[in-house]
C-alpha positions in Angstrom: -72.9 65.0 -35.2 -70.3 63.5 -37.9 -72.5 60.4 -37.9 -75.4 62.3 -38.9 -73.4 64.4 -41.4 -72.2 61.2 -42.8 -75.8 60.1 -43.2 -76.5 62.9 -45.1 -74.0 62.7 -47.6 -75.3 59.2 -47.8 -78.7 60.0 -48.2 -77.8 63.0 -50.7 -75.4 60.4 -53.0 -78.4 58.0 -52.7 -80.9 60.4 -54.1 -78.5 61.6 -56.9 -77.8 58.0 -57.9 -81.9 57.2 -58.3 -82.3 60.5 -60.1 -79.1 59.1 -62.6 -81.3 56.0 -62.3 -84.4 57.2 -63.6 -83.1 59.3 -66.3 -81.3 56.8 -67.7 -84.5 54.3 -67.8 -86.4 57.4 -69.3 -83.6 57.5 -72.2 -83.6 53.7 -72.3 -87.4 53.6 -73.0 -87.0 56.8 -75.2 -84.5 54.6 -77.1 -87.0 51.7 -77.1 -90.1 54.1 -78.7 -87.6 55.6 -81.3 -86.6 51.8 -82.5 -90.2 51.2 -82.9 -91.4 53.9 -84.9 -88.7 53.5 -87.5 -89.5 50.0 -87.7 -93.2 50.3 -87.9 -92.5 52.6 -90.6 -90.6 50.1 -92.4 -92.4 47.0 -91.2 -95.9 48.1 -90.2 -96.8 47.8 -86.3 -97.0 43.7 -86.7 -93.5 43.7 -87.2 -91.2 40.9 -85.2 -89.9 42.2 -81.8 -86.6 41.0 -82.3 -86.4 43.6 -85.2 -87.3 46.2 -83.1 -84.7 44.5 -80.0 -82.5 44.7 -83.2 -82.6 48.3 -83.9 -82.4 49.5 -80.4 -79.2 47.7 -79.3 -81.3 45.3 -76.8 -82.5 42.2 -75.8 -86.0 41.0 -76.6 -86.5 40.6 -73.5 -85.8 44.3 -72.4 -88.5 45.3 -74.9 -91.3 43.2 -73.1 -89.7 44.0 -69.4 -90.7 47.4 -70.9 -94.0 47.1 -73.0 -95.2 43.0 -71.9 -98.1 43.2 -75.2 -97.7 44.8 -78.5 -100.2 46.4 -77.8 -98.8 48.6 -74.7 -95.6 49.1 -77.2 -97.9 50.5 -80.2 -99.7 53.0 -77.2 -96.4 54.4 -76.1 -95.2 54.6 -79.7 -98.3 56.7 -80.6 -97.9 59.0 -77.4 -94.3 59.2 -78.0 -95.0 60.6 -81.2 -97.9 62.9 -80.0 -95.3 64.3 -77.3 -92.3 64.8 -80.1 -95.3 66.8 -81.8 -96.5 68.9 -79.1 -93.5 69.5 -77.9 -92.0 71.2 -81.1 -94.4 73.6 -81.7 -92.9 76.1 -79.1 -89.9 75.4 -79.7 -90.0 75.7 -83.4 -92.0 79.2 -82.4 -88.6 80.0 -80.5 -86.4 79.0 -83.3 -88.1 79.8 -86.8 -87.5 82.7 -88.7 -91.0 84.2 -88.0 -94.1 82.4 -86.8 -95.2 81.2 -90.5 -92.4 80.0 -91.3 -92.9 77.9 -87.6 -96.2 76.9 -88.7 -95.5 75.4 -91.8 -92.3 73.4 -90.3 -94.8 72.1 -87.6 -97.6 71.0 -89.9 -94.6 69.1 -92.1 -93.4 67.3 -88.5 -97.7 66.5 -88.1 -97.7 65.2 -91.7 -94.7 63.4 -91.0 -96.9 61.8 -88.0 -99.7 60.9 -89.6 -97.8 59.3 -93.1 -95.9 57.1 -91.2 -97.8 55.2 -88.4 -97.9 52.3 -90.7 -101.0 50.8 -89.2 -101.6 52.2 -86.1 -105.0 53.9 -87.8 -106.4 50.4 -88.3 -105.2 48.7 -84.8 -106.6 52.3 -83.2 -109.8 51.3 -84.6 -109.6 48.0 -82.8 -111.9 46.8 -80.0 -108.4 47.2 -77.6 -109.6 49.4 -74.6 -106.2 50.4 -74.2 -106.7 52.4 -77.4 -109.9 54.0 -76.1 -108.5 57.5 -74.9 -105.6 58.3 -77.2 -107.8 60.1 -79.9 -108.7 62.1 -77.0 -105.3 62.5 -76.1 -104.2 63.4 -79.5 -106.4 66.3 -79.8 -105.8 67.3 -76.2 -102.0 67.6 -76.9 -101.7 68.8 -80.3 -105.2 71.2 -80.8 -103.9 73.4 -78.5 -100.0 73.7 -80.0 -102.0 74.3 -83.4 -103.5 77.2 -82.1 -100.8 78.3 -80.9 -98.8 78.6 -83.7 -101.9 79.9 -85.6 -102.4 82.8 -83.1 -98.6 83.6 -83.6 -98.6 84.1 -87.6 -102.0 85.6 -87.3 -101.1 88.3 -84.8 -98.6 89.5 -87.5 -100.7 89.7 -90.2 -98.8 86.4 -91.9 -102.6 84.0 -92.3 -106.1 84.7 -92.0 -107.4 85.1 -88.2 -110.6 83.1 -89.0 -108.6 79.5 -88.7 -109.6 76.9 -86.8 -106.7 74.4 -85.5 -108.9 71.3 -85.6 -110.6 72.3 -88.9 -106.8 72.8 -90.4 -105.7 69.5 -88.7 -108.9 67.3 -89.8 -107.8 68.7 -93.3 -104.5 68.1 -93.0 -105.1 64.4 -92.0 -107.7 63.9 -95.1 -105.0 65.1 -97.3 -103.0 62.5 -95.8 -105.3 59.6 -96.3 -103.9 56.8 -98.8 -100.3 58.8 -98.8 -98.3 55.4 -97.6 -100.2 53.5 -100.5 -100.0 55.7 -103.6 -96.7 56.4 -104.6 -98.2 58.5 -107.2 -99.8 60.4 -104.3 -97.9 63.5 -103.0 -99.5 64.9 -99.6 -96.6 66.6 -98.5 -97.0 68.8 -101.6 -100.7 69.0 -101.8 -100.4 69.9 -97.6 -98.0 72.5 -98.6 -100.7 74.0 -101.2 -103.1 74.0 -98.5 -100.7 75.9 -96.1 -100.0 78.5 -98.7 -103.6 79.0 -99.1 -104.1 80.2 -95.4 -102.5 84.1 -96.6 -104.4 86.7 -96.1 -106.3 87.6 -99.5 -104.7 90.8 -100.8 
């Protein structure tokens, strides 16, 4: 009986240590994806590894244990991204002073998104079939958050109810268009105008 007790705790320590384990690798990677957004910012998505090894605190060599092509490190970047999106639209629903107010600090973090993937549009549009599903993705994850948050302000009378979260997000993005290459170009503000203009007439 104390030998089978004893294997439990061993079994029970075992299981704690690979849970440790595998957080830690999910932070390491999370680590990883953060490096290479802010470089690909910077840099664009054909900047050198070693910059992004740089900025994370690694080893080349951890970053293609991780992601072996560039191209399986710009995928998780963009999914990354998507998932940092999707996920803050509850919580900024949870947090913001009332649901407009939650909607307009979401569509800044989606701006945010789309004005800084230095390149990832273009290399999206490659013949990569790795690339294939993620516009599918990106709506899949993000439509429905928009909604949300639409629903919300317009079940207290703060927008119009007639919106559509993929109309507002396709116009959103064509606002965006040419941002990172006009500095005379304001999105952010013109987004903003575009947001104000979703009250309800009076």
């Amino acid at each position: 009986m104390a030998r089978e007790g004893h294997g439990a705790v061993n079994d029970g320590g075992a299981k704690r240590a690979a849970t440790r384990k595998r957080a830690d690798a999910r932070r390491n990677e999370r680590t990883l994806l953060d490096a290479a957004a802010a470089v690909f910012v910077t840099s664009g998505v054909e900047a050198p590894v070693r910059d992004i090894a740089a900025r994370a605190g690694v080893g080349v060599a951890t970053i293609y244990r991780h992601f072996p092509t560039r191209s399986d490190l710009i995928i998780a970047v963009y999914r990354h991204q998507v998932e940092a999106c999707a996920e803050a639209g509850p919580a900024l629903l949870e947090s913001a002073a009332d649901p407009y107010d939650a909607l307009k600090r979401w569509i800044d973090l989606f701006v945010d998104f789309l004005v800084t993937k230095h390149g990832l549009a273009s290399v999206l549009q490659s013949d990569n079939a790795g690339f294939d599903t993620l516009h599918a993705y990106f709506l899949d994850r993000l439509v429905p958050v928009c909604t949300r948050l639409l629903d919300a302000a317009a079940a207290v009378g703060q927008i119009r109810s007639d919106l559509n979260a993929l109309e507002l997000m396709r116009g959103v993005g064509n606002l965006c268009i040419g941002a990172d290459n006009d500095p005379r170009y304001d999105a952010r503000r013109m987004v903003g105008l575009l947001i104000a203009g979703l009250r309800p007439q009076p």
